[in-house]
ZAMARGU-4260 file (C-alpha; in steps of 0.2 Angstrom, whole numbers, plus 5000, padded with zeros to 4 digits):
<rodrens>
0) 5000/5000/5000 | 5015/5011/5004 | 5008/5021/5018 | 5009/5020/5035 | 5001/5018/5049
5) 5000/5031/5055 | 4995/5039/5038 | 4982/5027/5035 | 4970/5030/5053 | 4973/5050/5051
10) 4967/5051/5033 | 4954/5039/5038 | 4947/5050/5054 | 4950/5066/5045 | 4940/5062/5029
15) 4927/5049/5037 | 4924/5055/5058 | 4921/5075/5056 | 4916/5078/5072 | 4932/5075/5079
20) 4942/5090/5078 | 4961/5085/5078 | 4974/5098/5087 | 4988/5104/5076 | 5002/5100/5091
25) 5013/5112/5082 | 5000/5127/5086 | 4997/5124/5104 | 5010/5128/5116 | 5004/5117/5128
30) 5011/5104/5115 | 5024/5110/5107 | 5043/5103/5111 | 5034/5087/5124 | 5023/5076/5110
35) 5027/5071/5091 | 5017/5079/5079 | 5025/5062/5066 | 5016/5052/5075 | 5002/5060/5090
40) 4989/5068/5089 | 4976/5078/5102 | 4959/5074/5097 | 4946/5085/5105 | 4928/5074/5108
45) 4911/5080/5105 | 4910/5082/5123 | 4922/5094/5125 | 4938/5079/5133 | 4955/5081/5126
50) 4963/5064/5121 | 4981/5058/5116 | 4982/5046/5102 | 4996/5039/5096 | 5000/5026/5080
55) 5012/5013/5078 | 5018/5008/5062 | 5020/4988/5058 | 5034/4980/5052 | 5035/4963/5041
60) 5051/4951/5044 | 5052/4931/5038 | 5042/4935/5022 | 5049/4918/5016 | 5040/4910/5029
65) 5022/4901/5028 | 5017/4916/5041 | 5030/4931/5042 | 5030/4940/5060 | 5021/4954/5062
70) 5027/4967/5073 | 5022/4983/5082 | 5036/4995/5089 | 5028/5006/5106 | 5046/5015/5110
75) 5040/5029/5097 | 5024/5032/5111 | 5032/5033/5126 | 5034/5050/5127 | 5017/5052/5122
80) 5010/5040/5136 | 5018/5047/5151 | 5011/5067/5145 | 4994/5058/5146 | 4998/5048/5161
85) 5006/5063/5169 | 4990/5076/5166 | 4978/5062/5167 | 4971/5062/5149 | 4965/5046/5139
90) 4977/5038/5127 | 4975/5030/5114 | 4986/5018/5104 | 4982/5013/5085 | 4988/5003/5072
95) 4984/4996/5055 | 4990/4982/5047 | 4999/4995/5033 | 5009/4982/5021 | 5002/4974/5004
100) 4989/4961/5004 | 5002/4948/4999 | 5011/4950/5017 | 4998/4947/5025 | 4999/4926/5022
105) 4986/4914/5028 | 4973/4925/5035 | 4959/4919/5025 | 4944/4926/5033 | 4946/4946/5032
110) 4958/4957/5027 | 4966/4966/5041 | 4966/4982/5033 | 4948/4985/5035 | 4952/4984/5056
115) 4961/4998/5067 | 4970/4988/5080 | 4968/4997/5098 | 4984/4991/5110 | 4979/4990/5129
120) 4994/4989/5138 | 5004/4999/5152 | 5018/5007/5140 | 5031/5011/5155 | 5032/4990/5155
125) 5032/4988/5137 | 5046/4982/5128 | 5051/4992/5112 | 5041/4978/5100 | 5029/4966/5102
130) 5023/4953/5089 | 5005/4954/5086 | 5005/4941/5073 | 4997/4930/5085 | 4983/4941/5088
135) 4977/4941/5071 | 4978/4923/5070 | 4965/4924/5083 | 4954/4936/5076 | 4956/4926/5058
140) 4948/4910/5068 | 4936/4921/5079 | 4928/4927/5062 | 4930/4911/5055 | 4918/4904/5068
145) 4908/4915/5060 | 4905/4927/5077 | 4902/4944/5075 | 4917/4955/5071 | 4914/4973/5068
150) 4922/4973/5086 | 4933/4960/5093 | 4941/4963/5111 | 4957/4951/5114 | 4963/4949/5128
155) 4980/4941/5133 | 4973/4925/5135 | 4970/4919/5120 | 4987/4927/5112 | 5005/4928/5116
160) 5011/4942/5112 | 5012/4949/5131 | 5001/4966/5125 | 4988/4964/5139 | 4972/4968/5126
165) 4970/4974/5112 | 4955/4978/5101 | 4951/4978/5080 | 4940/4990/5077 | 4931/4988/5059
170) 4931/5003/5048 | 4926/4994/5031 | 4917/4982/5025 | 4917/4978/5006 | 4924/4994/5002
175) 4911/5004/5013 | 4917/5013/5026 | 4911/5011/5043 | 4913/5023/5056 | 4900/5019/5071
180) 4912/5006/5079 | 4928/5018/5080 | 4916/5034/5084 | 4912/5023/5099 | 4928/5015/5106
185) 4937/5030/5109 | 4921/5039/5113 | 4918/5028/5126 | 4931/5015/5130 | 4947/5019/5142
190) 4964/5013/5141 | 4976/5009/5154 | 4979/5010/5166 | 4976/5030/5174 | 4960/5038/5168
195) 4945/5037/5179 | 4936/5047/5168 | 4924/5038/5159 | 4907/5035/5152 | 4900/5021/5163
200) 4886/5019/5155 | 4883/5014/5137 | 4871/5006/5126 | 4876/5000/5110 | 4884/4984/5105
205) 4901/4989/5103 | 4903/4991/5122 | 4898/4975/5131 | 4888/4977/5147 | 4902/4967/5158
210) 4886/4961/5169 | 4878/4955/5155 | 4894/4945/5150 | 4888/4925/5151 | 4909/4918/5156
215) 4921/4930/5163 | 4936/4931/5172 | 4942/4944/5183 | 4962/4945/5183 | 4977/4951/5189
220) 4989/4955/5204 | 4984/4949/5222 | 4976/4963/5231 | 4969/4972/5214 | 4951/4967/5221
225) 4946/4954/5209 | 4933/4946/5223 | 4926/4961/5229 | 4922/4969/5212 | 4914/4952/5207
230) 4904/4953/5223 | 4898/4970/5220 | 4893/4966/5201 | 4884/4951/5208 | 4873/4961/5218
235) 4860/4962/5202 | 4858/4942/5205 | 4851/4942/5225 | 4850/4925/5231 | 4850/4918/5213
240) 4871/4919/5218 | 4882/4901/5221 | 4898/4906/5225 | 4912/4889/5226 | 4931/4890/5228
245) 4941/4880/5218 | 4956/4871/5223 | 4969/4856/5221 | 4960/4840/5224 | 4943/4850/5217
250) 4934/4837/5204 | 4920/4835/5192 | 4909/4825/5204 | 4911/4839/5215 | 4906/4852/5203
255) 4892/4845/5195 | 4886/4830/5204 | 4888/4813/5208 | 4881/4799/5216 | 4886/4797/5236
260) 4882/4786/5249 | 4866/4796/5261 | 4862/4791/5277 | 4845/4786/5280 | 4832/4787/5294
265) 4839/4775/5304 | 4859/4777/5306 | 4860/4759/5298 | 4852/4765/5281 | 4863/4767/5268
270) 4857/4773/5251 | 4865/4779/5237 | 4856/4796/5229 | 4863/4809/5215 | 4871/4823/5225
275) 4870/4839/5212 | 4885/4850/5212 | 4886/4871/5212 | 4884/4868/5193 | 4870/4857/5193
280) 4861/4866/5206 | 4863/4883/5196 | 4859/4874/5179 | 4842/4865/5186 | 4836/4883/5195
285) 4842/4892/5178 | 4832/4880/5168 | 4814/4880/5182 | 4813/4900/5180 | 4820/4907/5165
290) 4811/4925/5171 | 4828/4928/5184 | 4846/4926/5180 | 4855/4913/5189 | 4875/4918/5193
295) 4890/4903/5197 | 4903/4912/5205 | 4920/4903/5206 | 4934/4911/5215 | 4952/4905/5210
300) 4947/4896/5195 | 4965/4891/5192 | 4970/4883/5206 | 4960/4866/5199 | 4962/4857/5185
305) 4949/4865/5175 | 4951/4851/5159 | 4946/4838/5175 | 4935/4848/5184 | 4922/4854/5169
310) 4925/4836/5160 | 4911/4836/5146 | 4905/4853/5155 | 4917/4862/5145 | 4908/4861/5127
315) 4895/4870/5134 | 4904/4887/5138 | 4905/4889/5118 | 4890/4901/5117 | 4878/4911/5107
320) 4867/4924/5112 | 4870/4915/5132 | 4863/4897/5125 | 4876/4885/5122 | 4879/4881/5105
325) 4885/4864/5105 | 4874/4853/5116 | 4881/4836/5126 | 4871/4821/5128 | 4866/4818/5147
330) 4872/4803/5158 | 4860/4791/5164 | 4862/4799/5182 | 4859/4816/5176 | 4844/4811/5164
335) 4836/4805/5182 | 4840/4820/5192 | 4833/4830/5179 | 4818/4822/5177 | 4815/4823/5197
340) 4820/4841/5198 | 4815/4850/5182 | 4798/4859/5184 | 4790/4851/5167 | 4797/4836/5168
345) 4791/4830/5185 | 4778/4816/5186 | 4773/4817/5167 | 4774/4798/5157 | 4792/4801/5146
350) 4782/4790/5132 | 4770/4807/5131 | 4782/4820/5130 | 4786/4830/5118 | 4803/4831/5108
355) 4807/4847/5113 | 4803/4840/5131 | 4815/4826/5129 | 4827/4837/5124 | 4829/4844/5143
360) 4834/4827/5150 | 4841/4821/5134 | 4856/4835/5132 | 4862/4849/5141 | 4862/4867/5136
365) 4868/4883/5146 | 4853/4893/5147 | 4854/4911/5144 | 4850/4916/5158 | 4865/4906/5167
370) 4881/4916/5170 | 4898/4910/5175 | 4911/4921/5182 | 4927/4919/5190 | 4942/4925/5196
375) 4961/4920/5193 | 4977/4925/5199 | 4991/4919/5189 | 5007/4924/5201 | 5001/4911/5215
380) 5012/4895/5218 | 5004/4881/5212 | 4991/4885/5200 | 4986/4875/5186 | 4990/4880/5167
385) 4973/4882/5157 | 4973/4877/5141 | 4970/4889/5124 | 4955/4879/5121 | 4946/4883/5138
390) 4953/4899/5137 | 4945/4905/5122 | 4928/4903/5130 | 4928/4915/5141 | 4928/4935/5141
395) 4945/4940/5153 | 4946/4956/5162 | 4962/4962/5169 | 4962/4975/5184 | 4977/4983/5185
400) 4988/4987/5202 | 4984/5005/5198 | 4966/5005/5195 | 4960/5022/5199 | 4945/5018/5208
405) 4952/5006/5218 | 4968/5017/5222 | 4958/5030/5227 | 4948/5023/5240 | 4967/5018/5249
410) 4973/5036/5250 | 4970/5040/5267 | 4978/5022/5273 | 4994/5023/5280 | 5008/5009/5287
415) 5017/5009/5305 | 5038/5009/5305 | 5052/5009/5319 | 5037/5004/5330 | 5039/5010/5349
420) 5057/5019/5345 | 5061/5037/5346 | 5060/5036/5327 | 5043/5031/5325 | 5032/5034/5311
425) 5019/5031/5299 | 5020/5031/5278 | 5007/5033/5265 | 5002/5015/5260 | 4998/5018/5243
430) 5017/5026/5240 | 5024/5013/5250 | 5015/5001/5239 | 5020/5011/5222 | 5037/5012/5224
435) 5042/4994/5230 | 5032/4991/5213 | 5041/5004/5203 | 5057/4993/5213 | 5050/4976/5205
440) 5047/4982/5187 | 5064/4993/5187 | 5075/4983/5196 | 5071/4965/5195 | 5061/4963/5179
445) 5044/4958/5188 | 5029/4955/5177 | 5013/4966/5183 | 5003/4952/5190 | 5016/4947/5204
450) 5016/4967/5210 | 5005/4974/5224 | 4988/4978/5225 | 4981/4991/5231 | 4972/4980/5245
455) 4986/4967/5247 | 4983/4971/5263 | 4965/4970/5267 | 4958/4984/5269 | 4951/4978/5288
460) 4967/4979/5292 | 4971/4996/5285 | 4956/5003/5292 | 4963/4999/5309 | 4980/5003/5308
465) 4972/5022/5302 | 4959/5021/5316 | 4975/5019/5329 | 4984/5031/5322 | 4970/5043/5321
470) 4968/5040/5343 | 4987/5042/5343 | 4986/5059/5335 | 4974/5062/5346 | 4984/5060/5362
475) 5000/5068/5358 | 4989/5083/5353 | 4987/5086/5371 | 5002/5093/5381 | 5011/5079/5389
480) 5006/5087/5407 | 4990/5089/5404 | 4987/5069/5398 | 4975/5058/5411 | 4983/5042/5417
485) 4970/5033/5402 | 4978/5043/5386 | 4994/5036/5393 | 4987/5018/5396 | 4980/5020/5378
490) 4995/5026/5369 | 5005/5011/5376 | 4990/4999/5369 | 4990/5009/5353 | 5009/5007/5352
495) 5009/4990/5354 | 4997/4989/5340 | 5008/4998/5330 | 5022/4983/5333 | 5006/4970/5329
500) 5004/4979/5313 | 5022/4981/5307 | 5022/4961/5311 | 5006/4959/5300 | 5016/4967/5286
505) 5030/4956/5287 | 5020/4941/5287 | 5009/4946/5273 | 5019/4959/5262 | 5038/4955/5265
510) 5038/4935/5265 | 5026/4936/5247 | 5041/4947/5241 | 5053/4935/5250 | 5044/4917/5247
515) 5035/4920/5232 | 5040/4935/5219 | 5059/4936/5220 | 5065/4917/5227 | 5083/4917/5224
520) 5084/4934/5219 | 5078/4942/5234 | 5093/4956/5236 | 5086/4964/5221 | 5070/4968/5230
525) 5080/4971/5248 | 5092/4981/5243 | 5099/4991/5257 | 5098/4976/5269 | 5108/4969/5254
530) 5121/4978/5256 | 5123/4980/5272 | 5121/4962/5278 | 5121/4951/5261 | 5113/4936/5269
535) 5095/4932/5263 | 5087/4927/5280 | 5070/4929/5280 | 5071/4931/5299 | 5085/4944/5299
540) 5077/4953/5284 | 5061/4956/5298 | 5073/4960/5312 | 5079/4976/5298 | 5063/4980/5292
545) 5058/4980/5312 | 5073/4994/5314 | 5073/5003/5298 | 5057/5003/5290 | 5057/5006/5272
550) 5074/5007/5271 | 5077/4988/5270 | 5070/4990/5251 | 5082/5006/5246 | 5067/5019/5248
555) 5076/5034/5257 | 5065/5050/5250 | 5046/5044/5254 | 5036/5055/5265 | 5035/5052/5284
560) 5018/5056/5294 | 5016/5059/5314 | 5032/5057/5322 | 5030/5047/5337 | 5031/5054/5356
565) 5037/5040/5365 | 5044/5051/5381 | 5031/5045/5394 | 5028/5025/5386
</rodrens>
């Protein structure tokens, strides 16, 4: 074609999308000498919001293979990524497969140059390229399944390129422009991982309704409030809600049913009856009243073997408009506890039901009003691997460490050092939190989803460490004279809260650095204790962290709060 990229998508929202009115960067001082006119863009919304947007061309190497690499270089947008991160502006980053037709070998189903491809990702972790071949492969068999594809979100799951999501955003079809879909995604979608500015609420089928979404996973770092933001989005189910926890030894029988040995009336009696499973239960109620929805909530999805634990199951999470696509033939065990519990199969003659009445016992179908939803966290020990296959059935959801909302409500939390010393004090959580992060991606090359959350520690817990600092405040406000024998009885319990606390920290924040993130590389993350000492002891790294505080991890500048009077204790 002999354009670029970055040609190809301004010519396209110049000529096709007037309303948006695109900033001249050279004209606007704000701009000028700090973003790249070759290759950003300001782009003012019909609403009055200023966005960054940015294009990266793709480059063509191996073109004697059966299926060259396709590459994306993001060096070109940092610059412009940390102006938007830094004023809090939305960015976008866009690309367009810019090479001839015949370089674009075995995708069959579409041409990729009828699709803007919007890159999702955290560009301060970014390498300078990523390959984003793979992601076309999906979209070629996503369209080949023949799903709808004037929008297709991918996320990281079902490629491996290591770009968190992206999305391909059609612009043509059969040589006619189409502008709805990319009027939309940048009206209304954000990208990460800073704004929190952003239309919530909108209805058209580009943006999916994520509590309308029939099997999604909620992912990402421990702490980034996967359970809790489930758990809220539940709330529009009530009762209709089985939540079950996965683990190592969880199995199919356990899921969906099995038969087990039940006690009768008398002690003596033993019978064997059909013991339905979380599943079960949810698809039978699902099935007996299709006027609610019905949600199976299942926390930690990863740590079973989901291949064992769905079995046959699995089939059924291919779905279309929420109904299973693909039905399964029923077991003898299940054709009998469906015909006991299902509402209109119950004492009818099976020899006078109708075929679409046979049907409910014969094979198994996901209603649409059935929804399955999970949570996963990829940097725990002992998880299980999911295969592409399972994968692909499900919508993912990443939330970052720095969610905006979820950073904002840990502001005000803050974290005890030095306790009961003259050199006592408190730091802010979330910049203790940031900059042992900003350590782990810096320093020792650690991929976001092993990073700290912004409720690592829970927030119970930082609710009372803030509550006893708040009483603490209180106390040495008054004049040390003046203080009744209680306040001094209280600032010894508070300060031997304070030692609890730091305690709680090293148990829960220090030994995942120690055990879990870093291993044998742990003086990466303890640097001063590092070099002081060079010995990796969990124990003595407590004993330092007890003494120096934040120190232990190199952090010297980090503001201190309420210097502790410790005179009278």
């Amino acid at each position: 074609m002999g354009l670029t990229s970055t040609t190809i998508i301004r010519e396209y929202i110049e000529k096709n999308v007037a309303e948006f009115d695109r900033t001249i960067l050279e004209k606007k001082d704000e701009y000028r000498g700090i973003l790249d006119s070759k290759n950003t863009d300001i782009i003012l919304l019909p609403s009055g919001e200023e966005i960054v947007v940015s294009y990266a061309d793709i480059s063509i190497t191996g073109s004697d293979r059966a299926k060259p690499q396709i590459r994306v270089f993001m060096d070109k947008t940092r610059v412009s990524y940390q102006y938007a991160k830094t004023n809090q502006k939305r960015f976008f980053l866009f690309t367009i497969f810019s090479k001839d037709n015949a370089m674009a070998k075995n995708i069959s189903n579409y041409d990729p140059h009828d699709y803007i491809v919007a890159i999702e990702t955290n560009i301060d972790n970014e390498t300078s390229r990523r390959d984003l071949r793979s992601m076309y492969d999906f979209l070629d068999e996503y369209i080949g399944a023949g799903k709808e594809s004037d929008f297709v979100r991918c996320a990281n799951g079902f490629h491996q390129s290591g770009i968190y999501q992206a999305s391909f955003i059609k612009i043509q079809e059969n040589g006619i422009v189409k502008t709805d879909a990319f009027k939309n995604y940048i009206t209304y979608f954000d990208s990460r991982p800073y704004m929190n500015s952003v239309v919530d609420s909108v209805s058209n089928e580009l943006k999916k309704d994520d509590n309308n979404t029939y099997n999604r996973i909620i992912f990402g770092a421990p702490g980034t409030g996967k359970s809790h933001k489930l758990e809220e989005d539940s709330k529009q189910f009530g009762e209709n809600t089985e939540r079950v926890t996965f683990h190592p030894n969880y199995s199919y029988a356990q899921f969906v049913g099995t038969y087990k040995p039940i006690q009768g009336e008398n002690p003596t009696d033993i019978k064997y009856e059909y013991v339905p499973g979380p599943f079960m239960r949810t698809y039978v109620n699902a099935l007996n009243n299709p006027e609610k929805k019905f949600l199976l909530l299942i926390e930690e999805i990863n740590r079973a073997n989901v291949a064992a634990v769905f079995g046959d199951v699995f089939q059924l999470l291919d779905r279309k408009n929420g109904v299973s696509e693909y039905p399964i033939a029923t077991s003898e065990d299940i054709k009998k506890h469906l015909l006991e519990k299902l509402d209109c199969l119950k004492d009818q003659d099976i020899n006078e039901l109708s075929d679409e009445e046979k049907k409910m016992y014969l094979e198994m179908k996901i209603p649409e009003n059935m929804y399955i939803w999970a949570t996963m966290n990829s940097a725990d020990q002992g998880v299980f691997p999911m295969d592409t296959a399972f994968k692909r059935r499900w919508e993912f959801e990443y939330i970052s460490v720095n969610e905006p909302e979820q950073v904002a409500k840990i502001e005000k939390y803050v974290i005890p050092m030095c306790a009961n010393t003259e050199q006592g004090y408190y730091v802010n959580w979330n910049d203790l939190r940031t900059r042992i992060n900003s350590i782990l991606i810096d320093n020792c090359k650690v991929n976001e989803d092993k990073l700290l959350g912004p409720f690592f520690i829970s927030k119970n817990v930082l609710d009372d460490i803030k509550a006893n600092k708040d009483e603490k405040d209180r106390i040495l406000a008054i004049d040390k004279e003046s203080r009744s024998d209680e306040d001094n009885n209280i600032l010894a319990e508070i300060c031997k809260k304070e030692i609890s606390y730091m305690k709680a920290f090293e148990s829960k924040v220090i030994m995942y650095l120690f055990e879990d993130v870093m291993k044998m590389r742990a003086e990466k993350i303890f640097i001063d204790y590092a070099q002081k000492k060079g010995k990796m002891i969990f124990s003595e790294i407590c004993k330092a962290f007890e003494e120096d505080g934040e120190h232990i991890f190199g952090i010297v500048d980090i503001g201190h709060l309420g210097i502790k009077d410790t005179d009278n204790i």
